[in-house]
N, C-alpha and C positions, 0 to 999 in steps of 0.2 A: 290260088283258090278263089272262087264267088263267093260271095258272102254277101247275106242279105238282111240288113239291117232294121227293124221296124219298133217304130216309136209314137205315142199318143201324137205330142206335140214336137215342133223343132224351129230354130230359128230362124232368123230372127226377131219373129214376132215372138215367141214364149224363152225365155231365157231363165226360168227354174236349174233345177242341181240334174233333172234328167236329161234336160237337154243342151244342157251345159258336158254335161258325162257322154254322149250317145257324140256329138261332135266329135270330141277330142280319142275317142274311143276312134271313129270311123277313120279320122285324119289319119291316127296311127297305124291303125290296120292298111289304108290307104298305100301305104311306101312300101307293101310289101303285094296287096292283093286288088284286086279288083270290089269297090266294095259297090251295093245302092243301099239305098235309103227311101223305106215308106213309112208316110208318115201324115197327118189330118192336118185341117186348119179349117180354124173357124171363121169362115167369109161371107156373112149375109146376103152379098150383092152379085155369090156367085152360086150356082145350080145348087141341090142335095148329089151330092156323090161326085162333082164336076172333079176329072182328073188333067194334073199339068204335070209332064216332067222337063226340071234341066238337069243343071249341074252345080254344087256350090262346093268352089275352089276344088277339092281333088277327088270327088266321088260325084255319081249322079244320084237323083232322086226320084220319088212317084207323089204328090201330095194328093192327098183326095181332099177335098172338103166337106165336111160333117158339121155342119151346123145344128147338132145334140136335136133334131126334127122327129126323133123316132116316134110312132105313134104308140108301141107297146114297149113293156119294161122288158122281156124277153130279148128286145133290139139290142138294147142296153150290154148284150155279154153275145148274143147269137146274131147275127146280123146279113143276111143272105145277100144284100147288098154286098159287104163290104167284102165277102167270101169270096163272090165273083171277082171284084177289084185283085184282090190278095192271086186267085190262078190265074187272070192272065200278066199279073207282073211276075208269077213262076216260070211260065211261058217265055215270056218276051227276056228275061235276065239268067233263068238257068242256072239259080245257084248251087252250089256243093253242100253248104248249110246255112240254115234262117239262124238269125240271132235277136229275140226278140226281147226288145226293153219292157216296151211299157203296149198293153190290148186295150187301155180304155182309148174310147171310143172308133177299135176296131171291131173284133171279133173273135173269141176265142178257139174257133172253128180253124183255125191258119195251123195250131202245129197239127192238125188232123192234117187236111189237107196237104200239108206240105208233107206226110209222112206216107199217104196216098200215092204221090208223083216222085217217093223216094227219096226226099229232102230230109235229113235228118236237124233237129233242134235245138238251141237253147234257151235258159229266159235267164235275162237276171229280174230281180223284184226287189224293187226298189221302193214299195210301201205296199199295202193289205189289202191293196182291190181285188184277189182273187177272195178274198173271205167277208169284205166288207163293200157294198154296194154303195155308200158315200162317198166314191172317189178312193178309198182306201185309208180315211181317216180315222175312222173306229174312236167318234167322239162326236157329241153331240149337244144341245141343249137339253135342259133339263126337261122330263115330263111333269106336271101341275103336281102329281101326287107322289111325285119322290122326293124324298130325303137329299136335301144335299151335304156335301161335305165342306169341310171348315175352309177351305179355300174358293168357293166358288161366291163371287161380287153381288150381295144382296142388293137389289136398286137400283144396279145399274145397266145401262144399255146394252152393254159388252161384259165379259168374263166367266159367266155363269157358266162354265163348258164341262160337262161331264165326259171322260174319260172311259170308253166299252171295253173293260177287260177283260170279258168274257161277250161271246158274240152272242147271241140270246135274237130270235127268230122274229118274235112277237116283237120285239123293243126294236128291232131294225125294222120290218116293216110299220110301227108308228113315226120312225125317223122318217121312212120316205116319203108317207102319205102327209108330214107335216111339212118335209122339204124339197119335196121331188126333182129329179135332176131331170125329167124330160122337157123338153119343153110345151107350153100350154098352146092350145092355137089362137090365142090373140099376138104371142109371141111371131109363132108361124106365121099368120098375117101381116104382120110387120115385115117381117124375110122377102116376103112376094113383093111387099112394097117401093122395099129398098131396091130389090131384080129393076122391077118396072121403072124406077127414077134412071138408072143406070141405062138400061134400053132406049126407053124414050127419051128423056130428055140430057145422057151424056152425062148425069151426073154421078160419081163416085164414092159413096156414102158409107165406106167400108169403116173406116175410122172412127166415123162419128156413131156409125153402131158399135160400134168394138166398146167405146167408151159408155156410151147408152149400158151394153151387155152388162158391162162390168160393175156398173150401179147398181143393178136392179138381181145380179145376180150375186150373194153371197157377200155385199157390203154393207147391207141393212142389220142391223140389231134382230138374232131373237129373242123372244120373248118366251122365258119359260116357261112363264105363269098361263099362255095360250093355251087353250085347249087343241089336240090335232082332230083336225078335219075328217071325215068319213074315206076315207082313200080306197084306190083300187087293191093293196096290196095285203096280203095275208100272211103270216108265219109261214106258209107251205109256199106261198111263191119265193122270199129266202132262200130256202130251205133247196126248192128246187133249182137254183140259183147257182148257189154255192155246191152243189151236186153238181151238176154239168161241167162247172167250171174249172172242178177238181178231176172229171172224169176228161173232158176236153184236152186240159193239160197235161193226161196222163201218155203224150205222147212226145212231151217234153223228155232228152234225155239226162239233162241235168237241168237244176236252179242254181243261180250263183249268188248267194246271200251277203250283200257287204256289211250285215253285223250278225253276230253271235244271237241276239233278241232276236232279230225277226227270223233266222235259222229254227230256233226252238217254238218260236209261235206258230211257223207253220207245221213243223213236226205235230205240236200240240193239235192241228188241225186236220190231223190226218196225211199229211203229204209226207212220203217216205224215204226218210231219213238220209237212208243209202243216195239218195237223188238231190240233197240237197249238201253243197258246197260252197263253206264262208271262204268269203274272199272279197275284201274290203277292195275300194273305188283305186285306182290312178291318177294322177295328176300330173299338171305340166309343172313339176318342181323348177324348170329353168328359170321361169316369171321371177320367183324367188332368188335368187343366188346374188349375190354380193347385197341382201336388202339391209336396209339402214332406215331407224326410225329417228323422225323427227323430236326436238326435246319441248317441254313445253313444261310451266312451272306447276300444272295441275294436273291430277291423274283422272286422264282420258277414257272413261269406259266405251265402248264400242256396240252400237249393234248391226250389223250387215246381213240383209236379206230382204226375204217380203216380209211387207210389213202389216201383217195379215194378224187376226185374233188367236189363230193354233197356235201360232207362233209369240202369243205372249209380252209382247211388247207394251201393255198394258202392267201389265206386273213387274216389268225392268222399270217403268215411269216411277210408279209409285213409292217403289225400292228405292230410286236413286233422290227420290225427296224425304226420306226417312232419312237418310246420312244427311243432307243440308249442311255440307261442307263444298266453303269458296274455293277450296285447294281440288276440287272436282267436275267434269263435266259428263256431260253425255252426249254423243254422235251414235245420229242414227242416218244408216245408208241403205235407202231403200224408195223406190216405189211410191208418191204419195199419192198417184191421181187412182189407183187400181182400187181401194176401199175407202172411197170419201168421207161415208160416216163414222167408221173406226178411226182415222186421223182427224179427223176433226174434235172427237171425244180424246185422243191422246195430248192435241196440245190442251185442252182443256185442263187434262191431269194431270201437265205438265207444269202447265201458270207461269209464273216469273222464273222458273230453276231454267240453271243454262242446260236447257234438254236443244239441240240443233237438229232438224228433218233435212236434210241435206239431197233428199231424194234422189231418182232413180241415176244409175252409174251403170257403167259397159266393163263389163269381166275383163278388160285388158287394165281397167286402175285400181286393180286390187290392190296391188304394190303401196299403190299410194295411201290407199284409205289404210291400209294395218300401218304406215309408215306415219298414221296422227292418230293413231289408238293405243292405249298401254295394257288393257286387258278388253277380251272381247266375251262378251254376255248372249251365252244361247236358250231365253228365258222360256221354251217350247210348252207347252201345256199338253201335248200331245206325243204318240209314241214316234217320233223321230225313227227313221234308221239310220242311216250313217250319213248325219248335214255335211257336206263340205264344206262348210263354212268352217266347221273347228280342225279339217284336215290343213284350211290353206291358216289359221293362226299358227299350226303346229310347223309348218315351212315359217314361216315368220317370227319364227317364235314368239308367238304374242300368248300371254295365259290367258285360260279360258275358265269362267265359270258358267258352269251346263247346268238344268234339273235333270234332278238322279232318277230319269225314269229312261227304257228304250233304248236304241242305240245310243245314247248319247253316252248314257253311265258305264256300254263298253269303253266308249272310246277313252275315259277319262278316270285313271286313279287319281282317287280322291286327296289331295293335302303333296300330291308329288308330281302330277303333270297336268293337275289344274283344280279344280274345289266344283266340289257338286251341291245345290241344294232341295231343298223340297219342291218340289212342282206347282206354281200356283202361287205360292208361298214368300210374299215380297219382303217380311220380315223376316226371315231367314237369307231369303239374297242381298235385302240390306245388311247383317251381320256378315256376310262373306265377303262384300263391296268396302266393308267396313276395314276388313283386315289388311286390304292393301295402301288403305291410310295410314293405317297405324305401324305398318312398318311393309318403308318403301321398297325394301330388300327384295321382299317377296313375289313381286311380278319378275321381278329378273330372274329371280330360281327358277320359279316354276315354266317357264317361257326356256329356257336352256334345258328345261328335261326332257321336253317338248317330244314325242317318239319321231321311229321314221317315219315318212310319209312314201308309200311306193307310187312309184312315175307309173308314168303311160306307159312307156317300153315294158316294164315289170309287168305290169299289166295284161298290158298284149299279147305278149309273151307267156303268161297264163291260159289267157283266152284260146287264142291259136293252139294252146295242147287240147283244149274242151274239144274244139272241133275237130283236131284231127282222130281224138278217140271216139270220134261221136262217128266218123264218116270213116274208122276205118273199118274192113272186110270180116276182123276177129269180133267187131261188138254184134 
């Protein structure tokens, strides 16, 4: 079988849980079929839409590069550029069925057209951006005249993050017009810049933009208390938004949901039920087998990932200074150059506590890092779907305590294969960080209840039935 892969971003420059998944996923399909892989990258120094393909280890690829240039928010989900790209990689690869992870910043126009040229579909969904235009985040800062709730960091730089539990039309287009993901053209000017340094004068500036981007984009503080600016966008562009994008993919033959939550959120959203199929991630359990963890006379709490404000790590600090116990520390693995002023305010609110930043690590030493952690902390502020981070503690047996919101709270009963707390909420995860002081027993139970984790093969071997009833003659 062809099978044709497509994903936002892929390594290894972005190493997230999609593209960590969409790899291991492709490998394994690999040993049986013929796979490619399309997929963007953001490269300043190189054209809008410049296409490279090779090959990485046992599948080939198509990269386009999208440097987020669009001039209108309609680009954002419809993109006629990338549509083009999308048929002649149909053309040129000829596959049997598309399986598409992740459309941001392609085009949701692809399972049409692939459905056009007789390509039948899949998607899995792997967060909200079919319903939520923030990248799929579906959380925000706060507007000036709302109410916050007991958990959001009065005065401070970071934390204030509201939560969209209902998607609400008017309040998403003021998110956009305060945060907007296009980019402005001073921005754009700068792109042309970086081309021309590269042209003329040889030099290769890609990096040191990458780093620039990453500053300026999404590492700064908002400010709740800011008024939003007058913006292009309205309720009805939402509106019309998330209408296409729900009518687009309605040529998708199934979704593959890996949590039970975002299953029902998007039911909740109109997409039809019958179409939607849970079916949690795979993994390379081999990493794991004969693991052994290091001993150490204090109890090691863990954080492993990006180390990003959704993601809470603000509220694991603070928490783990409410216990101010010498028999504890804190390891965090993760990322420190990606949000400079978010780490910078972390060791701030960190101080003297042995909190370690241990920064960025390559997914081949996982091993190691859960083998000097005793409990691992998924402290997300946000609706998570299925982190991989608490599927690879569960091969390790390492206990997890998660906020009980999102996928996380599937993944975790509560007091028997790990402890959940409030969201936001450091004095409550102080009280559960608490428990494994006071009696040491307890990481080793709950770490031994630990469920199964399904492999890649399991996996595959799922996936491969989708497609064959997706391309066979009776559907």
């Amino acid at each position: 079988m062809r099978i044709l892969q497509v994903s936002h971003d892929f390594l290894p420059g972005h190493s997230a849980g999609v593209e960590i998944y969409t790899h291991n996923l492709c490998h394994e399909l690999a040993q049986r079929h013929e796979v490619h892989l399309l997929f963007t990258e953001h490269s300043p120094t190189r054209p809008q839409y410049d296409v490279r393909e090779s090959v990485f280890k046992d599948f080939t690829y198509t990269e386009v590069v999208n440097n987020h240039c669009q001039k209108h928010f309609e680009e954002t989900y419809s993109n006629p550029e990338m549509d083009a790209i999308f048929r002649s990689v149909l053309d040129s690869f000829k596959p049997d069925v598309a399986h598409f992870q992740h459309l941001l910043f392609h085009s949701t126009n692809y399972p049409r057209i692939a459905a056009e040229r007789g390509v039948p579909s899949v998607m899995t969904l792997h967060d909200f951006w079919p319903i939520c235009e923030q990248e799929g985040k579906r959380s925000r800062a706060y507007f000036p005249d709302e109410e916050k709730d007991d958990t959001a960091w009065a005065g401070e730089p970071f934390g204030c993050v509201k939560v969209c539990g209902e998607i609400v039309p008017e309040l998403c287009a003021k998110c956009w017009n305060r945060n907007p993901t296009l980019r402005s053209g001073t921005e754009r000017m700068g792109y042309f810049c970086l081309r021309a340094a590269r042209r003329l004068l040889g030099l290769d500036l890609t990096e040191m933009a990458r780093t620039h981007y990453n500053r300026i984009r999404g590492s700064a503080p908002q400010k709740e208390d800011a008024p939003a600016p007058a913006g292009p966008l309205r309720a009805d562009d939402i509106i019309r938004r998330n209408n296409y994008i729900r009518e687009a993919l309605s040529h998708v033959y199934k979704f593959i949901c890996p949590s039970p939550f975002l299953a029902r959120e998007m039911k909740r959203h109109s997409y039809p039920q019958e179409r939607l199929v849970v079916a949690d991630y795979g993994f390379k359990t081999e990493a794991f087998e004969g693991f052994k963890r290091t001993g150490d006379a204090r109890i090691r709490f863990g954080f492993v990932g990006t180390v990003a404000e959704l993601k809470g790590v603000h509220v694991l600090i603070r928490a783990f200074r409410k216990i101010a116990s010498r028999r504890a520390a804190l390891e965090i693995y993760g990322d420190t150059e990606m949000h400079p002023h978010y780490i910078s305010w972390l060791k701030t609110l960190a101080g003297d506590a042995p909190v370690y930043f241990n920064g960025r690590f390559e997914p081949e030493t996982l091993t190691e890092i859960f083998a000097h952690i005793d409990a691992l902390v998924v402290p997300s502020i946000w609706y998570e779907n299925s982190p991989l981070v608490i599927h690879e503690a569960f091969m390790s047996h390492t206990p997890v305590i998660a906020s009980n919101i999102g996928g996380m709270a599937d993944l975790i009963a509560d007091g028997k294969t790990g402890l959940l707390f409030k969201p936001g909420d450091s004095g409550d995860l102080a009280a559960k960080m608490q428990m494994f002081l006071d009696d040491p027993a307890l990481a080793h139970a709950l770490g031994e209840a630990a469920p199964h984790v399904k492999t890649m093969a399991e996996d595959a071997a799922l996936i491969e039935n989708l497609y064959k009833d997706c391309v066979s003659p009776r559907r």
